[in-house]
ROTOR-578627 format. One line per field, with one value per residue: residue number from 1; residue in three letters; x, y, z of N, C-alpha, C in turn. Coordinates in Angstrom, 2 decimals. Example, Ala and Ser with C-alpha at 12.3 -4.5 7.8 and 13.67 -1.06 7.14 Angstrom:
BEGIN
k <- 1	2
r <- ala	ser
n.x <- 13.19	12.85
n.y <- -5.69	-2.25
n.z <- 7.80	7.08
ca.x <- 12.30	13.67
ca.y <- -4.50	-1.06
ca.z <- 7.80	7.14
c.x <- 13.20	12.90
c.y <- -3.30	0.03
c.z <- 7.80	7.87
% end
This chain:
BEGIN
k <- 1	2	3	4	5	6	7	8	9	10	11	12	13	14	15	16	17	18	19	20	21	22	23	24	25	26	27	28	29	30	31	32	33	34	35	36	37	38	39	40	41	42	43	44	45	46	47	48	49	50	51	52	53	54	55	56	57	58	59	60	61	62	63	64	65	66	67	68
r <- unk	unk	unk	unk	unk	unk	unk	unk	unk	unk	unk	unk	unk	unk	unk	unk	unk	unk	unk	unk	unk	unk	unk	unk	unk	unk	unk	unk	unk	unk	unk	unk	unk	unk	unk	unk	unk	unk	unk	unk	unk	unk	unk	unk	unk	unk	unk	unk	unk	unk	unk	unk	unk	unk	unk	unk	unk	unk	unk	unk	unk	unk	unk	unk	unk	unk	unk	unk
n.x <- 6.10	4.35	4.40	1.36	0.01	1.44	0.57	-2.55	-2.33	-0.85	-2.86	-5.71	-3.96	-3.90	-6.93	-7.65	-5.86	-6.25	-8.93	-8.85	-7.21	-9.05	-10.45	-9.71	-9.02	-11.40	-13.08	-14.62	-16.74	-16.48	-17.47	-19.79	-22.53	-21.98	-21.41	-19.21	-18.18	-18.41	-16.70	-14.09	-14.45	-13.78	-11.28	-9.79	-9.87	-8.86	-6.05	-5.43	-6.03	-3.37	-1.86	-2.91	-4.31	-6.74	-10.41	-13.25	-15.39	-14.12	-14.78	-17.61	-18.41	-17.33	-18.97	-21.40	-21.02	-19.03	-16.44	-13.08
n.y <- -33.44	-31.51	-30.40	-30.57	-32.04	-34.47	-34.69	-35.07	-37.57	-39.16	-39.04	-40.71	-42.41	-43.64	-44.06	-45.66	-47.80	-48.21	-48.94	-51.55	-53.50	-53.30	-54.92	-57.25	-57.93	-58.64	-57.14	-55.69	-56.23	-55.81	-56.72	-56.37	-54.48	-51.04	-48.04	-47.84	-48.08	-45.36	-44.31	-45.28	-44.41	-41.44	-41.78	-43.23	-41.22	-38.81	-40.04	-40.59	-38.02	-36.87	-37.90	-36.99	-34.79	-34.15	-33.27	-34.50	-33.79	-30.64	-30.05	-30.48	-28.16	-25.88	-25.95	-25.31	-22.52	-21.76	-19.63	-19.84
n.z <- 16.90	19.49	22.34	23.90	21.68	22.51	25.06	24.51	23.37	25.66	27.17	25.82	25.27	28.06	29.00	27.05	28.00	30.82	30.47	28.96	30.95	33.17	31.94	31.03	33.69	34.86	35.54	34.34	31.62	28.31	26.24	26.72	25.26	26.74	28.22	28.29	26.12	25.12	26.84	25.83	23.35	23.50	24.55	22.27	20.17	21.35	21.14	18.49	17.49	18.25	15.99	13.90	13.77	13.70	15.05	15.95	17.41	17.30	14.58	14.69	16.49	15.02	13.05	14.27	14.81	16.53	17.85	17.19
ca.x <- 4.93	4.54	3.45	0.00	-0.12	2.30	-0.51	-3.07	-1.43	-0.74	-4.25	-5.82	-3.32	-4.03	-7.95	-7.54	-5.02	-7.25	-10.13	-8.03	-6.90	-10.16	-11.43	-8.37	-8.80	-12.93	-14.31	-15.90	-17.03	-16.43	-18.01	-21.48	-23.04	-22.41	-21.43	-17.77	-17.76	-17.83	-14.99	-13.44	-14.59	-13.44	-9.49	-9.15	-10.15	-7.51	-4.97	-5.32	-6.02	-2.16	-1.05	-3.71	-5.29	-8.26	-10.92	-15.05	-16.24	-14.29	-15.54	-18.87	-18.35	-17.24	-19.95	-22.25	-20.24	-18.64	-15.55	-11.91
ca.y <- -33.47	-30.71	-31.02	-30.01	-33.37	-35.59	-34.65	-35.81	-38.90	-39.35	-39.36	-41.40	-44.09	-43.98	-44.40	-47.09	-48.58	-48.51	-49.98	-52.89	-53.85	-53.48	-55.80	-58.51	-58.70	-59.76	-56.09	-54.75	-56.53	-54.65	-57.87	-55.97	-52.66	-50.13	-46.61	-47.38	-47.83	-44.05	-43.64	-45.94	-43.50	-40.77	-42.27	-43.39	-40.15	-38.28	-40.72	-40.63	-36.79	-36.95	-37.95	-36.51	-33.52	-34.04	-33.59	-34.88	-32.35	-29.48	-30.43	-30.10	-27.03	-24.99	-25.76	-24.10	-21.30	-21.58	-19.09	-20.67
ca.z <- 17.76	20.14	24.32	23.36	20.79	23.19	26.47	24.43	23.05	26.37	27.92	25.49	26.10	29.72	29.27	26.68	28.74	32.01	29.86	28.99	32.32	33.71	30.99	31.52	34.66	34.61	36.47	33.28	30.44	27.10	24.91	26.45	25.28	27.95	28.68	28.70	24.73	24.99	27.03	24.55	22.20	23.66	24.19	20.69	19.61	22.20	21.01	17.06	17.21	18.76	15.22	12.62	14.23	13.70	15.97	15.61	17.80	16.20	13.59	14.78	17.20	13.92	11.80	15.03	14.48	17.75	17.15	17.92
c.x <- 5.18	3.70	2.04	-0.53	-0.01	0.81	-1.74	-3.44	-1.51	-2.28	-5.14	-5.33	-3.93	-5.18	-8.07	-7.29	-6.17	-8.33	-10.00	-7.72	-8.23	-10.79	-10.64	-8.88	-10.48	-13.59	-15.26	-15.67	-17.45	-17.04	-19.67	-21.38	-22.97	-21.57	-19.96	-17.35	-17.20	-16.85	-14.31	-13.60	-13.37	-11.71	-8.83	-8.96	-8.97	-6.06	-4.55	-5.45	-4.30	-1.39	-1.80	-4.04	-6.28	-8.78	-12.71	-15.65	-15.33	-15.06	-17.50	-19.34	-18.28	-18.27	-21.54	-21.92	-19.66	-17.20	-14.24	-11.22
c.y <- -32.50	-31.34	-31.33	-32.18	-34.36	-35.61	-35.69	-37.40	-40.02	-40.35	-40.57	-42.50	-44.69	-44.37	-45.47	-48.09	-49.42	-49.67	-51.03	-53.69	-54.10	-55.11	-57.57	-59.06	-58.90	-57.94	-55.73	-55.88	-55.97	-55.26	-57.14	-54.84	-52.13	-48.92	-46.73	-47.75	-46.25	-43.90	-44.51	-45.13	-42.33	-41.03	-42.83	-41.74	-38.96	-38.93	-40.74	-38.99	-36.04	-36.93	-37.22	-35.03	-33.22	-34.38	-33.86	-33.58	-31.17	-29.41	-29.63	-28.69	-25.93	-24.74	-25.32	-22.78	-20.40	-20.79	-19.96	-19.65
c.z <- 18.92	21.71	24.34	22.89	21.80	24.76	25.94	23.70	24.58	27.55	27.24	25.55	27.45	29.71	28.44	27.09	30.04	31.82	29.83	29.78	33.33	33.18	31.21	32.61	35.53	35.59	35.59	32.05	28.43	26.17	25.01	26.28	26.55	27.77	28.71	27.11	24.52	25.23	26.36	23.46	22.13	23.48	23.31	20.36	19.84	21.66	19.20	16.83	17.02	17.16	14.02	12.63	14.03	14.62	15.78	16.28	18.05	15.08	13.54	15.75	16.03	12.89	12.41	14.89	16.13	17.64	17.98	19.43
% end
């Protein structure tokens, strides 16, 4: 795994993490629909990219024909 990978390994942890803690300790409620599913989205995504490399929006940036 290179720095690159390990950074965003990294970050994703941290906003998962955050989420969690938030949620523990009664500020945000994750059991309701809201706007912080995304960033739940987003820090899985950062965090599983870490080991797969895959990314959703490459994915979808490439097939605009957005060049690398």
């Amino acid at each position: 795994m290179n720095i690159s990978r390990m950074v965003n390994m990294f970050a994703g942890l941290f906003i998962l993490f955050s989420l969690t803690m938030a949620h523990v300790y009664g500020q945000v409620d994750l059991t309701q629909m809201s706007w912080l599913w995304f960033t739940a989205f987003v820090g899985f995504n950062l965090f599983q990219f870490s080991f797969t490399g895959f990314c959703p929006l490459a994915k979808i940036l490439k097939a605009a024909g957005v060049k690398e």
